[in-house]
N, C-alpha and C positions, 0 to 999 in steps of 0.2 A: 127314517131315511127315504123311503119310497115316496112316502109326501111332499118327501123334500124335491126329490126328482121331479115328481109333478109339476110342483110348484115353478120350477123353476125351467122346464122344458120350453115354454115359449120364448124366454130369455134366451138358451140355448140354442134355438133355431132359430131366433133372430140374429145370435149373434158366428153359430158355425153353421145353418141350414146351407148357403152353398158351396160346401168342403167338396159336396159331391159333383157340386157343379163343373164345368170348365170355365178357365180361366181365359175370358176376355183376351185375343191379342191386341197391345197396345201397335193402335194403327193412326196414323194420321190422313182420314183421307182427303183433303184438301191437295198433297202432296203426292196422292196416286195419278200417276199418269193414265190415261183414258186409251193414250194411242199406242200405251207396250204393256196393255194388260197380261199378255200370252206371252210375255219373254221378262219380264222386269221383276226382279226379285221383290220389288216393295209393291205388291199387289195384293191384293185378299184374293185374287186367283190361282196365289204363288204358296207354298209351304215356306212358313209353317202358317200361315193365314188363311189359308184355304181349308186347313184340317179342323178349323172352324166355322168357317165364313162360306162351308161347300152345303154346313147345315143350318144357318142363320141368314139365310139372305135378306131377312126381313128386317136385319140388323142394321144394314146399310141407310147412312141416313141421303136425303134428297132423292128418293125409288118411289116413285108410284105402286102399289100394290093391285092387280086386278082381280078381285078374287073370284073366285069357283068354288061354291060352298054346297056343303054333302046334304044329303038324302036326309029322310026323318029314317029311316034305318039300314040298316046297314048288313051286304055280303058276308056271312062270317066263315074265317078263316077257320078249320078244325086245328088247337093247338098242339106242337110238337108232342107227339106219344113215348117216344124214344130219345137217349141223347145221339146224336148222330157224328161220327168221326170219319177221315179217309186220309190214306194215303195214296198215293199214287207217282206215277214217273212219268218223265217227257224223254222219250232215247234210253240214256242210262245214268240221268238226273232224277234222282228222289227227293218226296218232298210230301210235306202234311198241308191239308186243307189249314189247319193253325199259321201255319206258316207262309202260308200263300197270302193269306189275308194281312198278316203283318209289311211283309216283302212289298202288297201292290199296294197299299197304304190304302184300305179297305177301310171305308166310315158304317155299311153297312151292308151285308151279303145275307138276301133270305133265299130261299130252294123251297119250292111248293111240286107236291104230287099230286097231282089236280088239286081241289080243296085246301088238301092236309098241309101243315106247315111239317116239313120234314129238318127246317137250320134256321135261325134264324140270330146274327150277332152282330150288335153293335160296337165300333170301336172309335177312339180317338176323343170320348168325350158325348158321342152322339148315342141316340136313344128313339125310342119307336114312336113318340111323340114329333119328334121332327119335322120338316119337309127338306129332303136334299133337291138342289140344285140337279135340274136334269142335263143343261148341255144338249147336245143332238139329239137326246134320245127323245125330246119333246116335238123332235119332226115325224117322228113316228106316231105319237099321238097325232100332231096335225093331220097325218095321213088319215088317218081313222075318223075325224071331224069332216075331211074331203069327203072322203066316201058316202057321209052320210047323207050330206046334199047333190052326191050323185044318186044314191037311192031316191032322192025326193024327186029327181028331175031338175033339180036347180040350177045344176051344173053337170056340162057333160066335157071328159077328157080330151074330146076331140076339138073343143071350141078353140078358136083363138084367144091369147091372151088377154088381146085389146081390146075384147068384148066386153071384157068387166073394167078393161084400165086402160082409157083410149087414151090416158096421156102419155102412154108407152107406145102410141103409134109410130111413131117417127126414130125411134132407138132400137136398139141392138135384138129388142122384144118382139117386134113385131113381126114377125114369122112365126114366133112361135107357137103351140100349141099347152094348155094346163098338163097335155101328160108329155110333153118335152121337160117340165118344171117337174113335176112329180118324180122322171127318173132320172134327175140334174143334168140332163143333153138337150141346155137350152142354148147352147152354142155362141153364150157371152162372153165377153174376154173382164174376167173377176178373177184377181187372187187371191186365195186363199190359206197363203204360205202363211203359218202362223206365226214363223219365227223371221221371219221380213219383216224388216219395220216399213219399206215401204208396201207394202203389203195392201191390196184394197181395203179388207177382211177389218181392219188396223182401223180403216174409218167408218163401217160399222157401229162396231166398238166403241168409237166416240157419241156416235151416235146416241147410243143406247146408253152408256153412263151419264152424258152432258146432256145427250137432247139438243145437238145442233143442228140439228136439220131432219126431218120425217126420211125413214129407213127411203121411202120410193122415191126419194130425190137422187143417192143415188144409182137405181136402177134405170132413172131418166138419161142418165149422161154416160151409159153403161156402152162400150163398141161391141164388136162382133166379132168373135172368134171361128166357126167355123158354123156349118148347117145344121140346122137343131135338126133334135133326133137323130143325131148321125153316131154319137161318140158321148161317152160318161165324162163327167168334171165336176167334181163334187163342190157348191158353191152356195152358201149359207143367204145370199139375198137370194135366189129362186123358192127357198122354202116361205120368205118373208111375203111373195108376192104373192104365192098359193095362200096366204092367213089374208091377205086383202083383196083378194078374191072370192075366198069365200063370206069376209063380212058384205061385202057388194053383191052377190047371189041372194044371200040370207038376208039380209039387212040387220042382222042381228052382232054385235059385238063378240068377240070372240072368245071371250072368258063367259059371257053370259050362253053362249051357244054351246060352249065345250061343257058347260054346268047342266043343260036342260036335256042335252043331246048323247053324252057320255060319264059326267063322274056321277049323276043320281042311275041310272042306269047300271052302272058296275057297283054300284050298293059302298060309294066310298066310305071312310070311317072317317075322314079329314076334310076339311076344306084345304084347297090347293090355291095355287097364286099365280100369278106372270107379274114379273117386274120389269120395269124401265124407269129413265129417270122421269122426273113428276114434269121434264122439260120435252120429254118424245110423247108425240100426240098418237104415236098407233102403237097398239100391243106387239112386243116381240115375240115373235112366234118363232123363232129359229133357236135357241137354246134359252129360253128363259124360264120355263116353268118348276116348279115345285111342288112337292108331293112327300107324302108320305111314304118308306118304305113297302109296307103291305097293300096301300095303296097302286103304287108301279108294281107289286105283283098281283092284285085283281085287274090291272089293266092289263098286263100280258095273259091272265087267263081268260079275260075276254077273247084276245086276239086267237089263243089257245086253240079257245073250242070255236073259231068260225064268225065271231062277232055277236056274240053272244052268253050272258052269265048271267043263272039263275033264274033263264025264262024269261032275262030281258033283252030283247034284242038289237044292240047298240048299231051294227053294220050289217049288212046283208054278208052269207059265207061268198055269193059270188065277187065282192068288191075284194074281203082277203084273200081270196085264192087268185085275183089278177094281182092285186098292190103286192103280195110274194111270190112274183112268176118274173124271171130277169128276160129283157130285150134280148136281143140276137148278138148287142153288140157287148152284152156287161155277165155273160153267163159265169156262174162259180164253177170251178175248174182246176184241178191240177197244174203248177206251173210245168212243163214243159222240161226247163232244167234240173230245178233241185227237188219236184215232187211235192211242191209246199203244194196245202189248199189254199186257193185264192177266191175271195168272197166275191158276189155278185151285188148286185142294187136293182131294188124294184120301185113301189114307191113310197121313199123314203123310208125304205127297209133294207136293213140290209143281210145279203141270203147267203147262206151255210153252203157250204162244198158238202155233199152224202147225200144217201138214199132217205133224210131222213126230213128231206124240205125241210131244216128248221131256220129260224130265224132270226135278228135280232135288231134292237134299237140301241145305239151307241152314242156314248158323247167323248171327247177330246180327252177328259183326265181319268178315264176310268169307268165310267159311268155307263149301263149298260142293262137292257133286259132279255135275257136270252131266249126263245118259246120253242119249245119242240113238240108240236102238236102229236107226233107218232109215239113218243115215249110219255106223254100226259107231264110235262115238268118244264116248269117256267123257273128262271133262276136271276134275281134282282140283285145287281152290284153297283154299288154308289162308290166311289172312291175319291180320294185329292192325289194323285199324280203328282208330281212334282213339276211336268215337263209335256204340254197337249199334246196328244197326236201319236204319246210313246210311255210307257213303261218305267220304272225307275231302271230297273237291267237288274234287278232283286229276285224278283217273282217266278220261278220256274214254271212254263206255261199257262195257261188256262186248266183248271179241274172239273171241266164242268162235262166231260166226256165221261170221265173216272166217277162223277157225281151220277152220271144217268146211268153207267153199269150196275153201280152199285144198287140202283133203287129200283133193276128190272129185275 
């Protein structure tokens, strides 16, 4: 009988080896609309298509791939020692880490203590092999790419924009400054209402699926809102012009810079990606990239410890300590009425209300790397949202306060 198993196991895995797998959602994308990715139920952006397609992007067909490929070895992670569980309450709402993760429609949540993997669980079909879809949180990488050829002298934050893109002399740009871009007070008039369909943001988006026109066309035809540097307005082409900025400094491509400059440096275990379609000639740098789970968490413990992991030194600690220092006009803060914390922006970071400077990189449906250098613990959440910008209204708070108690 055992022989027989033998024998017959390769048959068996050809014929049930993806039981375990996920099941493909039947999508037609020829019929996905480009310009309501962020509102239209028939989207791979949209549940239940995103609760696969937030860790396949590579699935999508007519996507250029850029890739960013790993080191000949690799940062390693100490594996979980202990099983690790919480409860905790927001007011006089209770609720389990279990539950949390189900509620925010969580594809993967790790929790590291420096080093040590203290959580680390995949859901929805997704697995540590992966790369989720970053969303915004991949401006916070950018930040850190910035930085590095501010180290080198290549680029300094005080230059004008039009130094490196003088076809933006004559638009909406030209005043501004790389760190007006950096902490989104470039005082353009861009909307970014995601649930607008006329919405700028909307033709982006087209941009990037079809490839109708290169992202910096248009920040050409872009007006003016008010005096950069004066006032915050969170706007997804100022992150795009900082990525073509710095390939014009560097001369270097930007997946191949972010590859020589930062993922062999964090000792990745993955090659990483940026997509657009095979019809957009610049890399999207404002939510495109991919990674591995443990991955987005050796890139928050770089940021961690000061720009630096394992004696390699990816940033200078003085670039992290300005890119998470907020303007006079964007500080985090207690609101005034109801006592809520409200977060602040540096560059292209975004900064914690407490004593405890932590910080975070976020993207639209969940997607999120938390760093709190004082308590040593970085905390990696990939999620598919149902809805950018918000919550399903499931998930009782964030756990990741009740996550750092527990582990002091």
């Amino acid at each position: 009988m055992r022989r027989l198993i033998l024998l017959l196991s390769p048959l068996l895995l050809l014929l049930f080896g993806f039981a375990k797998d996920e099941t493909v959602p039947k999508l037609d994308f020829d019929k996905v609309d480009p310009h309501r990715m962020l509102f239209d139920p028939y989207s791979y952006w949209s549940q239940p298509y995103s609760f696969y397609y937030f860790h396949h992007m590579d699935k999508i067909p007519n996507q250029r791939l850029d890739w960013v490929h790993k080191p000949s070895s690799q940062f390693v992670l100490k594996e979980a020692a202990a099983p690790f569980s919480l409860n905790y309450s927001v007011g006089e709402k209770k609720s389990t880490l279990d539950e949390y993760l189900e509620q925010a429609d969580v594809l993967g949540f790790l929790v590291l203590k420096d080093n040590q993997i203290v959580y680390e669980k995949y859901l929805h079909g997704a697995s540590a092999d992966d790369r989720f879809l970053s969303m915004s949180v991949g401006k916070s990488v950018l930040s850190v790419l910035l930085g590095t050829a501010v180290d080198e002298g290549k680029i300094h934050v005080t230059d004008p924009v039009t130094k490196y893109l003088p076809y933006l002399a004559d638009g909406a740009y030209k005043d501004c400054t790389v760190k007006d871009l950096l902490q989104m007070a470039s005082g353009i008039e861009f909307n970014e209402d995601y649930v607008d369909p006329k919405a700028d943001v909307h033709r982006m988006l087209f941009d990037l699926i079809r490839g109708g026109e290169p992202f910096r066309q248009i920040a050409i035809g872009i007006g003016s809102e008010r005096k950069p540097g004066t006032a915050f307005h969170y706007q997804s082409i100022n992150s795009q012009m900082l990525s073509l900025i710095l390939e014009k400094a560097t001369g270097v491509p930007l997946n191949k810079y972010s590859e020589g400059r930062l993922w062999k440096k964090i000792g990745a275990q993955s090659d990483a990606f940026f997509y657009e379609s095979k019809n957009q000639p610049e890399t999207c740098a404002f939510g495109c990239f991919n990674a591995t789970l443990r991955d987005y968490g050796r890139f928050g413990l770089m940021a961690m410890r000061g720009g630096e992991l394992d004696r390699n030194r990816v940033v200078s600690e003085a670039w992290m300590k300005e890119s998470t220092t907020p303007p006079d006009f964007n500080v985090p803060r207690l609101d005034e009425k109801t006592g809520t914390p409200r977060i602040g922006y540096g560059y292209q970071w975004w900064l914690m209300y407490g004593p405890d400077r932590a910080f975070m990189a976020i993207g639209i449906y969940g997607q999120n790397i938390y760093v709190n250098p004082e308590k040593h613990v970085v905390i990696a959440q990939f999620s598919a949202l149902p809805k950018p910008g918000g919550g399903s209204g499931r998930a009782i708070g964030r756990p990741y306060d009740a996550i750092i108690e527990k582990l002091q």
